[in-house]
C-alpha positions in Angstrom: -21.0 -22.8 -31.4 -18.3 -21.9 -34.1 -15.5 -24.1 -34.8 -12.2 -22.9 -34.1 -8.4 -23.8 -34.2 -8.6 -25.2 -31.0 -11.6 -27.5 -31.8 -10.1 -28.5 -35.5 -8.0 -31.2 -36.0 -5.0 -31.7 -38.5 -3.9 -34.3 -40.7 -0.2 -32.7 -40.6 2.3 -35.0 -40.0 3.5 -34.8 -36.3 0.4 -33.0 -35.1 -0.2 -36.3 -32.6 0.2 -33.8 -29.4 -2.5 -31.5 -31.0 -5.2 -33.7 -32.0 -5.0 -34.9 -28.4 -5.2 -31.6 -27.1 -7.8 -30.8 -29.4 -10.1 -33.7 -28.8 -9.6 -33.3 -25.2 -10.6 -29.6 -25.4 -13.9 -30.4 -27.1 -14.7 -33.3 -23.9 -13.9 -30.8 -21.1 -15.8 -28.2 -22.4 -18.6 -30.0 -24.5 -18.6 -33.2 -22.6 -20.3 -35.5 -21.9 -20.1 -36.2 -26.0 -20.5 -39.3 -28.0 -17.0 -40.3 -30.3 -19.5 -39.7 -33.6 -19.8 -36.1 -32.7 -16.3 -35.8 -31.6 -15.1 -36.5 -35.0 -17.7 -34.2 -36.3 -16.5 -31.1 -35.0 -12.7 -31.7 -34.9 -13.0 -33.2 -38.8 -10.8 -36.0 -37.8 -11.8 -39.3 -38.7 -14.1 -41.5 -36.6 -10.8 -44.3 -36.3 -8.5 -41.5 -35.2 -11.0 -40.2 -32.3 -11.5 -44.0 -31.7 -7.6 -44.3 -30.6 -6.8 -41.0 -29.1 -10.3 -41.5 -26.6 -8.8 -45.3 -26.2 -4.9 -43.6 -25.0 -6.7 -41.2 -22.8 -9.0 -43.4 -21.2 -5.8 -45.9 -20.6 -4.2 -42.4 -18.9 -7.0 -42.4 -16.8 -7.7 -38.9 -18.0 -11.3 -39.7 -19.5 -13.9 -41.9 -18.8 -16.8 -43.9 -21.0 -20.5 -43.9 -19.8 -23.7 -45.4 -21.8 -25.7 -42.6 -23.5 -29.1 -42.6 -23.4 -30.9 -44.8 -26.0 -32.2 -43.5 -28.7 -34.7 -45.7 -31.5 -33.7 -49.3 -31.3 -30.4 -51.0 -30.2 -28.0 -50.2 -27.6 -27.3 -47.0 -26.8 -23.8 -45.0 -27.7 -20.9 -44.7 -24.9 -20.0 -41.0 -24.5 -16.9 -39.3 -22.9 -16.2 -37.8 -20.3 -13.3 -36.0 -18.1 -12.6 -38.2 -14.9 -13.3 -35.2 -12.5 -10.2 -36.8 -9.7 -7.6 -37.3 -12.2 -5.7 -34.1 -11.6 -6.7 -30.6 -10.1 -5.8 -26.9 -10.8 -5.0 -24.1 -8.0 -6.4 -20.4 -8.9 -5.5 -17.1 -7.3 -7.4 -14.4 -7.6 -4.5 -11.1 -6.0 -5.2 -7.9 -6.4 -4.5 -5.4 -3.5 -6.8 -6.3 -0.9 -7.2 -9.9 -1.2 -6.4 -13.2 -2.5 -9.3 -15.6 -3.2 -8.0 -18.9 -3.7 -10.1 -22.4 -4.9 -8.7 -25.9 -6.0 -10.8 -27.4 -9.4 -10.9 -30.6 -10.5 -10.7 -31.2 -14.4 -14.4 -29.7 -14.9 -14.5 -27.1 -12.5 -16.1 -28.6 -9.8 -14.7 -27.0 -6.3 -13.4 -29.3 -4.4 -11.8 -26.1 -1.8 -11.9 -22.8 -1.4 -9.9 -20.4 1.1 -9.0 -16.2 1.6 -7.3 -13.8 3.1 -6.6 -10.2 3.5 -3.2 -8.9 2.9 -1.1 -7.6 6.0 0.0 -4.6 3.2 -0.8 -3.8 -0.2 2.8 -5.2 -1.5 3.9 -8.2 -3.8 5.7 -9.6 -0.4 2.9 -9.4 1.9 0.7 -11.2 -1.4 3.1 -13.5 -2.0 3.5 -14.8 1.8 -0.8 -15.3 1.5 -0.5 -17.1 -1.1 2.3 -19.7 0.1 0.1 -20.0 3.4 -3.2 -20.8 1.1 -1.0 -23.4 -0.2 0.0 -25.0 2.7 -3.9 -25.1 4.2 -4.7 -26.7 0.9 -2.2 -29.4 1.5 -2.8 -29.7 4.9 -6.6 -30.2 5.1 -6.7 -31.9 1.1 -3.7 -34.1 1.1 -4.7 -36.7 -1.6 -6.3 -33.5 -4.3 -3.0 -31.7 -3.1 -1.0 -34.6 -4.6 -2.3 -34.4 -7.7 -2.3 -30.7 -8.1 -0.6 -30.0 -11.7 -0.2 -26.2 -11.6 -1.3 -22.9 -10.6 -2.9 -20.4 -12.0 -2.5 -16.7 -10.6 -4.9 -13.3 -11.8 -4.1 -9.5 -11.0 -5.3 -6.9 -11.9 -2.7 -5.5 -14.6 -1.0 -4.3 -16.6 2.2 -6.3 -15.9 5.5 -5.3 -16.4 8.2 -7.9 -18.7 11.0 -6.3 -16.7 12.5 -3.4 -14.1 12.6 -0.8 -16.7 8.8 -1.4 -17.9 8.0 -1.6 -14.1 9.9 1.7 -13.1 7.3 3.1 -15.9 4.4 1.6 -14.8 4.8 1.9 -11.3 5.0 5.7 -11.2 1.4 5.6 -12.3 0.3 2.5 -10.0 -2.9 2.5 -8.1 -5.2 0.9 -5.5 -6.7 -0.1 -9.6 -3.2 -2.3 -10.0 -1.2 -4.6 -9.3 1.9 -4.3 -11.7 5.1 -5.6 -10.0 3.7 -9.0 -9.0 3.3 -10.1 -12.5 7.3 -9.8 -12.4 9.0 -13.0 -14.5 11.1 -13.5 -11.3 8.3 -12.9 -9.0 6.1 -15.5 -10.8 9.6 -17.7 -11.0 10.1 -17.3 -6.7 6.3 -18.2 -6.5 7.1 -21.7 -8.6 10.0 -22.6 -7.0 8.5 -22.2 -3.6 5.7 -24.3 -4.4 7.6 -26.4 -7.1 4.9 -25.7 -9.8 4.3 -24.5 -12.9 2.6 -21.6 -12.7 0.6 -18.8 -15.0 -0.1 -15.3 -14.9 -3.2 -13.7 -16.1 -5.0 -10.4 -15.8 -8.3 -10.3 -14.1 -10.5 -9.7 -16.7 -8.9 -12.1 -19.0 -8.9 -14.9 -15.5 -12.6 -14.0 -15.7 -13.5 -14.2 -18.9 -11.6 -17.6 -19.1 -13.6 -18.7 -16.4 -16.9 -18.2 -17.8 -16.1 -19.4 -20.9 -15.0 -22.7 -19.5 -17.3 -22.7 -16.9 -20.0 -20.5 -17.2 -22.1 -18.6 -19.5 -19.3 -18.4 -21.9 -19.7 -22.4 -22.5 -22.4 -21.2 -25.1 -19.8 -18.8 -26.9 -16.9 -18.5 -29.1 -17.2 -15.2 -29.0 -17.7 -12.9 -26.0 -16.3 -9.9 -23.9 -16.3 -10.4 -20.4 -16.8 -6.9 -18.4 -14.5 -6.7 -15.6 -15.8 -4.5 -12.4 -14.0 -4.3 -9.7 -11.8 -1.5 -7.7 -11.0 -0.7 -11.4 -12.5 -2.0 -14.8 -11.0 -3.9 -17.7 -12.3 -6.5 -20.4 -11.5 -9.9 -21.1 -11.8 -11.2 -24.7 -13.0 -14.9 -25.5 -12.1 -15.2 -29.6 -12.9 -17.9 -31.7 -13.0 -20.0 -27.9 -9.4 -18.5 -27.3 -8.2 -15.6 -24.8 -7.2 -13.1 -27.0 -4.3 -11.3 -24.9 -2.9 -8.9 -27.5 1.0 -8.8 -28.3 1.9 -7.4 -25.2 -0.7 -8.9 -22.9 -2.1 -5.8 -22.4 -5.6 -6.2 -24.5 -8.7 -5.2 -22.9 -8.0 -1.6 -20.6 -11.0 -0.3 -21.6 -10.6 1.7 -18.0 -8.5 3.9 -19.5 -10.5 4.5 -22.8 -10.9 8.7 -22.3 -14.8 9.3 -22.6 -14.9 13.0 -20.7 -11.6 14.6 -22.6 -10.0 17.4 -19.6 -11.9 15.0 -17.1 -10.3 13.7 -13.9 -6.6 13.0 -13.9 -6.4 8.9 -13.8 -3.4 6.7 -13.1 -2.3 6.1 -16.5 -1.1 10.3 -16.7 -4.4 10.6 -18.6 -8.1 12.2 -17.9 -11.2 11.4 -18.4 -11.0 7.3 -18.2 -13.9 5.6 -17.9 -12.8 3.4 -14.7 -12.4 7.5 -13.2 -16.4 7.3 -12.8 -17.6 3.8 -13.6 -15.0 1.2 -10.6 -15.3 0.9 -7.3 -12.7 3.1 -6.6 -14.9 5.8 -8.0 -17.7 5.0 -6.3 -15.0 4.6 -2.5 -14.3 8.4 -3.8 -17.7 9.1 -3.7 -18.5 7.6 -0.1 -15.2 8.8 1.1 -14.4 5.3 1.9 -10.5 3.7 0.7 -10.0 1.3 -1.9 -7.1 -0.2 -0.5 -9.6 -1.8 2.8 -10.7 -4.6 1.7 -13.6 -3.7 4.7 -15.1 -1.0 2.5 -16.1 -3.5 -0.2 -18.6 -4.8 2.6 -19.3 -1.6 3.7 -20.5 -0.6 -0.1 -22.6 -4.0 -0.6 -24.3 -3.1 2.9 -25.3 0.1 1.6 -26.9 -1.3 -1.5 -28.5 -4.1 0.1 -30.0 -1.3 2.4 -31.2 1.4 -0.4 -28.9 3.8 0.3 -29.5 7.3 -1.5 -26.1 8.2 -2.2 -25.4 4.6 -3.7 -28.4 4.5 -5.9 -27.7 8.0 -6.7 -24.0 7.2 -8.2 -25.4 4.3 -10.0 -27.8 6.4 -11.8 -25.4 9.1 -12.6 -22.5 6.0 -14.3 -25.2 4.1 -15.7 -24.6 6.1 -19.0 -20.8 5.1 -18.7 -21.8 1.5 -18.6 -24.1 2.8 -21.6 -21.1 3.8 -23.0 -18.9 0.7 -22.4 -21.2 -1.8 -23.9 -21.2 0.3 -26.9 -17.7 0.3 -27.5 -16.7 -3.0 -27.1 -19.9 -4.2 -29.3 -19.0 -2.1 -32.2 -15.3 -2.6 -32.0 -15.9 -7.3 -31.1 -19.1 -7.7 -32.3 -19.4 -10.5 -30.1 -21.8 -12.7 -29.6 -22.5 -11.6 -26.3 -21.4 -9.5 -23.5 -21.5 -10.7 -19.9 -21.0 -8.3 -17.0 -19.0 -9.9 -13.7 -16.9 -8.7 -10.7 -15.4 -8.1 -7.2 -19.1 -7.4 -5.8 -22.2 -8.9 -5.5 -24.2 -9.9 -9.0 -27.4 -7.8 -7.8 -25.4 -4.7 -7.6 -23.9 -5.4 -11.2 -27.5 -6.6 -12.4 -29.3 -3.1 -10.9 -26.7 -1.0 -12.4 -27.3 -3.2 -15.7 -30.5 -2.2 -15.0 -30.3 1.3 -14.8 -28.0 1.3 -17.9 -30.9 0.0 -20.4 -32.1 1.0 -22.9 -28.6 -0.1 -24.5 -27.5 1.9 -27.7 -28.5 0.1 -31.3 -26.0 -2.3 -32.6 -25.2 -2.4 -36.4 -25.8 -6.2 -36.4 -29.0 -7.8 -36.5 -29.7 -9.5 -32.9 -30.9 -13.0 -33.1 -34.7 -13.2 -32.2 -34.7 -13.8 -28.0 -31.4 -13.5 -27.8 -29.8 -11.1 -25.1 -26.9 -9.4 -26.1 -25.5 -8.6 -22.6 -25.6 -11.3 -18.9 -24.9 -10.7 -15.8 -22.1 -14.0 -15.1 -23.2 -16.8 -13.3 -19.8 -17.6 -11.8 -19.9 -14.4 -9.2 -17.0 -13.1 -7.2 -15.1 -16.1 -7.9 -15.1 -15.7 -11.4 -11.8 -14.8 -11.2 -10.5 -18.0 -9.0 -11.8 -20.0 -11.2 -10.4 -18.2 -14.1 -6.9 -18.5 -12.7 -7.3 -22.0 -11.9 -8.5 -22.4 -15.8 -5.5 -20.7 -17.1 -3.2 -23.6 -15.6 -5.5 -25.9 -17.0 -5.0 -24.1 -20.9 -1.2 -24.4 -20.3 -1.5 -27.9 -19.9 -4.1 -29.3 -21.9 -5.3 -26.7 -24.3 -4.3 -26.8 -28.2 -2.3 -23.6 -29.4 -0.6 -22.3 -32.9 2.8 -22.3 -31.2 2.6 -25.8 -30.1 1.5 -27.2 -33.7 4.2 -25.2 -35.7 6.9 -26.7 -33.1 5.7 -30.3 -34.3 5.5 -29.7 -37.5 9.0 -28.5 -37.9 
């Protein structure tokens, strides 16, 4: 895997906080590694990694193991998170749902619960997500005490404030969830659980979580596919979320691909989530998006070979096509993985029926596949959101270093 910012350390003066951050980024998500190597990818030197792996072993926030021998003499210790030292919350909310899991520090699940919202409404979401909470404490008392933060995904866009929301919300859907990525939503959520806690879109959530814990482990650079009553992209660059400015990178829904086609959401026509989301496909089987019931009523169709299923699969399949072609020749990433709301063997047979994929203009590497289905399934998201509170605490970022070095 590339190097990146946020596996590079510094010799700036000041930049103790970031070469922390940075060799604890390379042990959660390369661990368990040897100091040697450690040093080798973050260029610091072996004494520094030495000291910083001492501190956060004395934090109780990694552990040392024996290696496995290798030629004569003893073999090296390597490093490793200590799995109970802290946990993460993550909330997958979108208008249906909210899936919820707890994480220790490498993603194990140590808790999972869900429920279906009493009204498609940021009040009916919030309450779900207080009472989620309160299970969690109740049944996991000693994780629950050393919960450090929460980590919430929606479906987006998100609006910074009541004048972007009266714009957005006029063309809301069953596809978003705009108001409850409010600032003072998000603020009444952390006082009521006296947390920090984070806001990302879905695909982003997603993408983080397979980069962290999934397929994306063997990336630094990869698009994450999104499908789920709507469709949008996450973007893993150079190991980092890439957001855009205003948080709003990624809506490849609403890329126009059939110009004068159906009237969408955004006060466009023709975007691509208008024929390839669930919510086309609930418009096709006359079912509605906003019952969380007809997402199990659409996987019981598949599972049973229904015609007019497999039919709308083979008619989007080009759209899928279509999708993997933009985002390769607009990334070029390393790879592209495909996840969602549903079941991975309905994503994989619509894969299926979207091959052969259109040439790319880079030179594959021999056996390697350009495009996955993810291995993290319909909590991708969960633990995506649960990552993101993780990233706020412990990742290294730009803004952070300039601060110190000031």
């Amino acid at each position: 895997m590339a190097t990146s910012f946020r596996t590079r350390g510094t010799n700036l003066t000041r930049a103790k906080t970031h070469n922390h951050r940075v060799v604890l980024e390379i042990i959660r998500t390369r661990g368990p590694i040897g100091r040697s190597e450690i040093a080798d990818i973050t260029s610091l030197s072996r004494q520094t990694v030495q000291n910083i792996v001492a501190e956060l072993e004395a934090e109780g926030i990694v552990e040392l193991h024996a290696g496995k021998a290798s030629g004569r003499g003893h073999p090296g210790m390597n490093v490793q998170i200590r799995a109970g030292h802290s946990y993460s919350l993550g909330f997958h909310v979108d208008r249906l749902a909210v899936t919820a899991i707890a994480c220790d520090l490498l993603g194990t699940i140590v808790w999972t619960g869900t429920g279906h919202l009493a009204a498609p409404s940021t009040a009916s979401a919030n309450a779900l997500v207080l009472d989620l909470v309160q299970e969690f404490r109740s049944t996991h008392p000693s994780e629950a005490a050393r919960v450090f933060g929460v980590g919430l995904a929606a479906p987006g866009p998100f609006a910074a404030d009541a004048e972007e929301l009266q714009h957005l919300s006029s063309s809301s859907d069953a596809t978003t969830f705009t108001e409850f990525g409010l600032p003072e939503n998000l603020k009444f959520l952390s006082d009521a659980l006296k947390l920090p806690v984070v806001l990302q879109n879905d695909a982003s959530a997603a993408a983080l979580g397979e980069h962290v814990y999934g397929l994306g482990r063997d990336y630094g650079n990869f698009a994450f596919i999104q499908f789920g009553v709507g469709l949008g992209a996450g973007f893993v660059l150079n190991g980092a979320i890439y957001p855009g400015p205003s948080k709003k990178a990624g809506e490849i829904g609403h890329i126009q691909v059939q110009p004068g086609g159906l009237a969408c959401s955004c006060g466009s026509s023709g975007c691509l989530e208008r024929y390839l989301s669930l919510n086309a496909l609930c418009e096709r089987l006359g079912l509605d998006p906003a019952l969380g019931q007809s997402l199990v009523r659409i996987e019981q169709l598949f599972a049973a070979g229904d015609p007019a299923v497999l039919a709308w699969m083979d008619e989007v399949a080009p759209y899928l096509r279509q999708a993997i072609n933009i985002v390769e020749m607009m990334l070029d990433p390393e790879a592209i993985i495909l996840g969602g709301i549903i079941a991975p063997e309905f994503l994989a047979a619509l894969l299926q029926r979207a091959l052969p994929l259109l040439p790319r203009l880079a030179p594959s590497t021999p056996g390697a596949r350009r495009i996955h289905v993810g291995t993290s399934g319909t909590r991708a998201v969960a633990l995506g959101a649960s990552a993101a509170a993780v990233e706020a605490l412990f990742a290294p970022s730009v803004s952070q270093l300039v601060l110190q070095a000031e």
